[in-house]
OpenMM code with the backbone's topology and positions (N, CA, C; nanometers):
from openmm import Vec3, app, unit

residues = "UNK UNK UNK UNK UNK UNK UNK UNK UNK UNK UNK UNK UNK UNK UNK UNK UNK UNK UNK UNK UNK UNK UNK UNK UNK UNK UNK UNK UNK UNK UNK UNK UNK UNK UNK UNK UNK UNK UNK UNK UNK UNK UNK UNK UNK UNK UNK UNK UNK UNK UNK UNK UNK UNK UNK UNK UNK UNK UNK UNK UNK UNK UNK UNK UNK UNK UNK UNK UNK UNK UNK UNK UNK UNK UNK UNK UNK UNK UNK UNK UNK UNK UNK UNK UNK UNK UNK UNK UNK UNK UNK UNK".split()
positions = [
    Vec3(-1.5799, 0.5652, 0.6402),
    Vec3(-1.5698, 0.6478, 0.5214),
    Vec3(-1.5792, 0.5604, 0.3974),
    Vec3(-1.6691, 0.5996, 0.3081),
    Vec3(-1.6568, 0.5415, 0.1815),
    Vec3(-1.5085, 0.5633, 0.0673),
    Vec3(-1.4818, 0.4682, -0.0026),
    Vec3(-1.3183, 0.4629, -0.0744),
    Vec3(-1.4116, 0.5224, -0.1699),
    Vec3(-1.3624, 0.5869, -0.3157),
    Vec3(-1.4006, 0.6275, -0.4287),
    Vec3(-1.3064, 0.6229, -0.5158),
    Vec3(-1.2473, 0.4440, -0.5449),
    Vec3(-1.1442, 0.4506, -0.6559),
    Vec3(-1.2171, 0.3634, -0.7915),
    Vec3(-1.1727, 0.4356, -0.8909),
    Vec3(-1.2278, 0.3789, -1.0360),
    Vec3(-1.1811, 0.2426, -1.0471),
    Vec3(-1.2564, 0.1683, -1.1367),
    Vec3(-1.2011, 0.0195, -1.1624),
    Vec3(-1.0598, -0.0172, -1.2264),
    Vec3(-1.0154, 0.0723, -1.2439),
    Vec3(-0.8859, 0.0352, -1.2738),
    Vec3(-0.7891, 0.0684, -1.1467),
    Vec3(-0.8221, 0.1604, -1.1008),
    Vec3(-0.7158, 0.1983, -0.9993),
    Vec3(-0.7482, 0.0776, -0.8850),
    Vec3(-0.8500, 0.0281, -0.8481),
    Vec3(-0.8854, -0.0703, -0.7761),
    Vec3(-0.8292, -0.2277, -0.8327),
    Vec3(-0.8514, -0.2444, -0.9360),
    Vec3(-0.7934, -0.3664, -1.0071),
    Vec3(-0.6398, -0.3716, -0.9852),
    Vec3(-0.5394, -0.2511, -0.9993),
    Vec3(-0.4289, -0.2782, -0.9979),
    Vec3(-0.4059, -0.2686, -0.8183),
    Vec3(-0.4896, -0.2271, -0.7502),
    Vec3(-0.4407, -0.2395, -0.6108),
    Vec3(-0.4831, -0.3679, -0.5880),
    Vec3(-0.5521, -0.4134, -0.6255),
    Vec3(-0.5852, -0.5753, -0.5842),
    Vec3(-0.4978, -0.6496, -0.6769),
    Vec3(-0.4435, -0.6251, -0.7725),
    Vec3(-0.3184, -0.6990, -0.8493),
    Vec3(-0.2252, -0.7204, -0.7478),
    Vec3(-0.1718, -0.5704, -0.6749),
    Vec3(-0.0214, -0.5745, -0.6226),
    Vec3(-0.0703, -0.6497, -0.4967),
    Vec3(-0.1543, -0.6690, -0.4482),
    Vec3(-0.1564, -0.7000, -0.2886),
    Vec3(-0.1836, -0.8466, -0.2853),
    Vec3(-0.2218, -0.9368, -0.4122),
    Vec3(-0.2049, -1.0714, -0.4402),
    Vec3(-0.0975, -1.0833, -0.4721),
    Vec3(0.0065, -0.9911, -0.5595),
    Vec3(0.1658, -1.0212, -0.5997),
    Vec3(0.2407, -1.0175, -0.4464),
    Vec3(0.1720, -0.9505, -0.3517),
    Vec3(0.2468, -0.9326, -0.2443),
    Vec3(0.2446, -1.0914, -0.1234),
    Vec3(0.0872, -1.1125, -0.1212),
    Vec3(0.0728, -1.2436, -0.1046),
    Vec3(0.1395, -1.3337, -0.0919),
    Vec3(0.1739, -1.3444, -0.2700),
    Vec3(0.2474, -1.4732, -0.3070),
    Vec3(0.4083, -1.4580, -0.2864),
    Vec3(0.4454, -1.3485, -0.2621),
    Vec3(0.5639, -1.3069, -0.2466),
    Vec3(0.6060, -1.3663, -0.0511),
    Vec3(0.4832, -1.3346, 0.0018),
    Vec3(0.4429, -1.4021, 0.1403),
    Vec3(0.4942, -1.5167, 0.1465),
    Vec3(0.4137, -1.6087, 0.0789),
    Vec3(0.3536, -1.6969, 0.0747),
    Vec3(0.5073, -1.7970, 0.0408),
    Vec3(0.5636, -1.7371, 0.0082),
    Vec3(0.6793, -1.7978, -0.0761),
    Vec3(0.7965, -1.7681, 0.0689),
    Vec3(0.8198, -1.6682, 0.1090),
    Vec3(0.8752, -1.6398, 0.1894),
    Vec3(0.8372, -1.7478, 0.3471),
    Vec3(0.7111, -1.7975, 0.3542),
    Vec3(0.6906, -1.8551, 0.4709),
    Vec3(0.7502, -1.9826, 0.4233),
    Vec3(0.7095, -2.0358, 0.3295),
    Vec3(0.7650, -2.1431, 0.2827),
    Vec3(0.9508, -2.1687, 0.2790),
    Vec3(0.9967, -2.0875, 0.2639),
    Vec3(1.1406, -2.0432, 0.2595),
    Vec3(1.1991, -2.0928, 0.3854),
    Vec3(1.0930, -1.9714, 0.4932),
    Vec3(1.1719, -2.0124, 0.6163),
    Vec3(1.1069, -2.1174, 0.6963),
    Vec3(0.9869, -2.1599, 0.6398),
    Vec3(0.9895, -2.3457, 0.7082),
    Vec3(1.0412, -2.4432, 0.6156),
    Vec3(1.1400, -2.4407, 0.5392),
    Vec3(1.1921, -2.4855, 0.4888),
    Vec3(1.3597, -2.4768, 0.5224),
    Vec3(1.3492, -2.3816, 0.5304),
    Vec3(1.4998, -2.3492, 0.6608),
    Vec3(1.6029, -2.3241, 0.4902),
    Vec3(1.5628, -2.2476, 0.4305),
    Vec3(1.6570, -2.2539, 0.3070),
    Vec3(1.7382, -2.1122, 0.3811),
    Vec3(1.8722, -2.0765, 0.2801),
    Vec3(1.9281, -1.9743, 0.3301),
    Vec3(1.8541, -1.8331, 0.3447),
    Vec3(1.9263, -1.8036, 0.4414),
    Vec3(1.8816, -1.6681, 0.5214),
    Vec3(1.8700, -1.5331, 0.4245),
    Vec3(2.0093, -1.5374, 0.3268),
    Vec3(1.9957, -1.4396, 0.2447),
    Vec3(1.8514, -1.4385, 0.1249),
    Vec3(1.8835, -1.5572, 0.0884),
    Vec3(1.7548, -1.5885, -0.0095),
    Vec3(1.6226, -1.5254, 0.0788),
    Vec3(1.5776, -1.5508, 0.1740),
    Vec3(1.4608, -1.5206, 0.2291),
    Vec3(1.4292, -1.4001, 0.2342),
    Vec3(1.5739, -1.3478, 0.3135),
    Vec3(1.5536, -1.1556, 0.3015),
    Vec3(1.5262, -1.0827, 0.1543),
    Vec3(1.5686, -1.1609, 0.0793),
    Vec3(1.5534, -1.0936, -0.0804),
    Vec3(1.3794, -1.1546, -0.1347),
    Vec3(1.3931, -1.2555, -0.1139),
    Vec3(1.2298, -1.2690, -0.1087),
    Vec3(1.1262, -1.1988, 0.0057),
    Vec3(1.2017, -1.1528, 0.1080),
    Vec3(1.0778, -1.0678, 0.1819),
    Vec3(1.0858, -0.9155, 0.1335),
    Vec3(1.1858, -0.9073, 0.0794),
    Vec3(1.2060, -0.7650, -0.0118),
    Vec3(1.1013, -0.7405, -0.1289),
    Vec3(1.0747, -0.8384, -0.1518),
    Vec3(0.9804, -0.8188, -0.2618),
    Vec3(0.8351, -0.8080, -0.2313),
    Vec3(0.7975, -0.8636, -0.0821),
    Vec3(0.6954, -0.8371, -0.0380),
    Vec3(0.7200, -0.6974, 0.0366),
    Vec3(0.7811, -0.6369, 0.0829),
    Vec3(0.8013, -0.4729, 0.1448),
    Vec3(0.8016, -0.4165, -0.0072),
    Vec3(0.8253, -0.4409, -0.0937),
    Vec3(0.7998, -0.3500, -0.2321),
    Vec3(0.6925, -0.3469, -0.2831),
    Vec3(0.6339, -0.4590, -0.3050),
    Vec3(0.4783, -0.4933, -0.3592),
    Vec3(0.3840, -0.3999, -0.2205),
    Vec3(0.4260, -0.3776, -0.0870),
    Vec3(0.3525, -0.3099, -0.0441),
    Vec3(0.3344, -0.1701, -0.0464),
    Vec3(0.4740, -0.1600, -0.0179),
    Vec3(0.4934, -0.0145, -0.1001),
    Vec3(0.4095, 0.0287, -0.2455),
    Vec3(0.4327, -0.0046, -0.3152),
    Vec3(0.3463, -0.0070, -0.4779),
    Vec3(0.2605, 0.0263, -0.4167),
    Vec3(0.1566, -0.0933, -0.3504),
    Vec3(-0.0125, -0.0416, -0.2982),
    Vec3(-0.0033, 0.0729, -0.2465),
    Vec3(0.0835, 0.1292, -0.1180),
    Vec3(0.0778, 0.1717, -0.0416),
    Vec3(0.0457, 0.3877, -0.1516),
    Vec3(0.1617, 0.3664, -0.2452),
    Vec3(0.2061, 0.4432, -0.3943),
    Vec3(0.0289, 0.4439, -0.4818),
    Vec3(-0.0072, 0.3162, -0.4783),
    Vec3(-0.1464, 0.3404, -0.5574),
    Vec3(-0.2673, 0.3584, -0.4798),
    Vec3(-0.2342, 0.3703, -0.3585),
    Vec3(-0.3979, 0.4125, -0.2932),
    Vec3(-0.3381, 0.5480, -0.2388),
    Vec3(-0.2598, 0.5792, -0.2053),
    Vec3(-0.1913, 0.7723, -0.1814),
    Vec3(-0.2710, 0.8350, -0.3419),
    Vec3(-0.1982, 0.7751, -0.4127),
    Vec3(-0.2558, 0.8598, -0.5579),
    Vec3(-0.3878, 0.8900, -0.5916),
    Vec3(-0.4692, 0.7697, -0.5653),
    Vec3(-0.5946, 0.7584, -0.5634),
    Vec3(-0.6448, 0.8521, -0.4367),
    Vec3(-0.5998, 0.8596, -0.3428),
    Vec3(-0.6992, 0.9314, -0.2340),
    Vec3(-0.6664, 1.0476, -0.2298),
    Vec3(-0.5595, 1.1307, -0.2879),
    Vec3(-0.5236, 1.2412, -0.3493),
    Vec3(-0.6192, 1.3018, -0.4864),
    Vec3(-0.6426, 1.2283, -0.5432),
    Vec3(-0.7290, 1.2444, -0.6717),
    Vec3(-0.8787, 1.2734, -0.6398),
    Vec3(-0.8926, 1.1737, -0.5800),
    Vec3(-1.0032, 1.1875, -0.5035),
    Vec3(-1.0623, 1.1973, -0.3811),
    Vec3(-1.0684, 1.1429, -0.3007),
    Vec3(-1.0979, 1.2165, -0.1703),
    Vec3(-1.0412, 1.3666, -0.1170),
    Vec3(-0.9054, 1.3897, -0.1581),
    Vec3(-0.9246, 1.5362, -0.1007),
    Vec3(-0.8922, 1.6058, -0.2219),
    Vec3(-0.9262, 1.6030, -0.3280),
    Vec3(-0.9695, 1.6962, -0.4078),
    Vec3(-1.1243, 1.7392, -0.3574),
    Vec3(-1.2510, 1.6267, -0.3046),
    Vec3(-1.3754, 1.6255, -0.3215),
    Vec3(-1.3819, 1.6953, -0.1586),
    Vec3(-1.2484, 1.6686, -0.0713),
    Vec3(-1.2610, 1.7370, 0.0630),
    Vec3(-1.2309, 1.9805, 0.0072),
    Vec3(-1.1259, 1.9129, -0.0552),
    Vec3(-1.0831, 2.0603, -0.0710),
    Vec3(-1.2015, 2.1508, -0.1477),
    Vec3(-1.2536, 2.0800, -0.2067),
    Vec3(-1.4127, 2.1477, -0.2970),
    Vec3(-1.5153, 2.1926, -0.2378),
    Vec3(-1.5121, 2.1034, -0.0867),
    Vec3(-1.6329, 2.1200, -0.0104),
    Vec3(-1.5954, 2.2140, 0.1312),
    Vec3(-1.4415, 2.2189, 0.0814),
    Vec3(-1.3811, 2.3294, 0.1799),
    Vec3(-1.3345, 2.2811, 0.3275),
    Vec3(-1.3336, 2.1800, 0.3040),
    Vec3(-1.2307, 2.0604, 0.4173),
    Vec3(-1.1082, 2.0452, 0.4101),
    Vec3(-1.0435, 2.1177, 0.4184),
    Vec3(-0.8824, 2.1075, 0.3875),
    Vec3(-0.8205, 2.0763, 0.4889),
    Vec3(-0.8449, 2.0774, 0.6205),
    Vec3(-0.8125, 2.0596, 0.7270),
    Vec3(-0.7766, 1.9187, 0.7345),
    Vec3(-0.9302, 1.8250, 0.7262),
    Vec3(-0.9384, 1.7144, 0.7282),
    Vec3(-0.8005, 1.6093, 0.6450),
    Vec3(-0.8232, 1.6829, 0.5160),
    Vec3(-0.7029, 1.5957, 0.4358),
    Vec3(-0.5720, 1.6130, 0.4713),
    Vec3(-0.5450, 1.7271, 0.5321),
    Vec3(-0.4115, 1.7541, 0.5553),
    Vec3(-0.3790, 1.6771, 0.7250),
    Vec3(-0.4808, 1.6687, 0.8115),
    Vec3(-0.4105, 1.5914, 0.9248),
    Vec3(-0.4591, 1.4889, 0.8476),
    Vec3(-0.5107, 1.3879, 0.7759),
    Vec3(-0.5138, 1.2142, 0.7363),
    Vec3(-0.3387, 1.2199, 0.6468),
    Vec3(-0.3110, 1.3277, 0.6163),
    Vec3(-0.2054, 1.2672, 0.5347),
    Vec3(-0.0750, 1.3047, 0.6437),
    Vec3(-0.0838, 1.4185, 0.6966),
    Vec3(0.0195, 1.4406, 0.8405),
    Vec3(0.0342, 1.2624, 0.9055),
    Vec3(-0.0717, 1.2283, 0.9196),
    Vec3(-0.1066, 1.1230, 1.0076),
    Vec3(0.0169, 0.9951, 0.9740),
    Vec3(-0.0439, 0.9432, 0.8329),
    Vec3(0.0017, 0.8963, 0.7462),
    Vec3(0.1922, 0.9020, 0.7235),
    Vec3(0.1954, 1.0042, 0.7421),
    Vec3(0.3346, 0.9952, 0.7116),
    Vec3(0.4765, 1.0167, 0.8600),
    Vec3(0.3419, 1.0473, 0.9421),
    Vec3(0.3775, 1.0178, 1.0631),
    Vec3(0.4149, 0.8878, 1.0973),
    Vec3(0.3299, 0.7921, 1.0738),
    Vec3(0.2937, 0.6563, 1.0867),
    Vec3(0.4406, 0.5622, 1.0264),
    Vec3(0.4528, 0.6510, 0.8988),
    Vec3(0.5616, 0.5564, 0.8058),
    Vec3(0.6956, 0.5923, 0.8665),
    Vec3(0.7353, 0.6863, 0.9493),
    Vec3(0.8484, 0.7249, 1.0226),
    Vec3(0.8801, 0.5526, 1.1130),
    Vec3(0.7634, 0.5453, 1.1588),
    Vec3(0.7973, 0.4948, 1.3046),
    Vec3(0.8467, 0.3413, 1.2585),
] * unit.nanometer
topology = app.Topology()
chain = topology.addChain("A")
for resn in residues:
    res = topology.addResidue(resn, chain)
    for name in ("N", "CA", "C"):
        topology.addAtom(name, app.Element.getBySymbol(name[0]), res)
C-alpha cells in the first residue's frame, strides 16, 4: 500500500523516531555501562514515549487520509478491520 502523508506530517514522524533512536542509543550505552538500573528504566521511558508520539502521528495521519480516501470510495470495511487490528495488537 502506498503511505499519503504531507511533508510536514512526515518530517515530524521522522523527527520523533530519530529522538527515539537516540533515546536507544543512550539507553544501550547505559546498560553496557552497567550504570544504575533506575536511571536506565527512565531512559528507556523516553524511548516507549517517543514511540508512542510516532505511533499518535501516523494514527492521525492515516485517519486523515487513508480512510477518509477509503470511506469516499466506499471502503469502510477495510479501515475499520486495519484499525480493529491495530488496537488489537496494542492490547497484547
Amino acid at each position: 500500500m502506498n503511505t499519503h502523508r504531507a511533508g510536514d506530517a512526515q518530517k515530524r514522524i521522522l523527527r520523533r523516531l530519530k529522538i527515539a533512536r537516540g533515546h536507544l542509543d543512550k539507553v544501550i550505552r547505559m546498560a553496557e555501562e552497567q550504570e544504575y538500573c533506575i536511571n536506565i528504566i527512565h531512559q528507556n521511558q523516553a524511548v516507549q514515549s517517543a514511540l508512542r508520539e510516532v505511533d499518535t502521528l501516523l494514527l492521525d495521519n492515516h485517519l486523515k487520509t487513508c480512510v477518509v480516501e477509503n470511506i469516499k470510495k466506499g471502503d469502510v470495511k477495510t479501515s475499520i478491520s486495519e484499525l480493529i487490528e491495530v488496537f488489537k495488537r496494542a492490547k497484547k
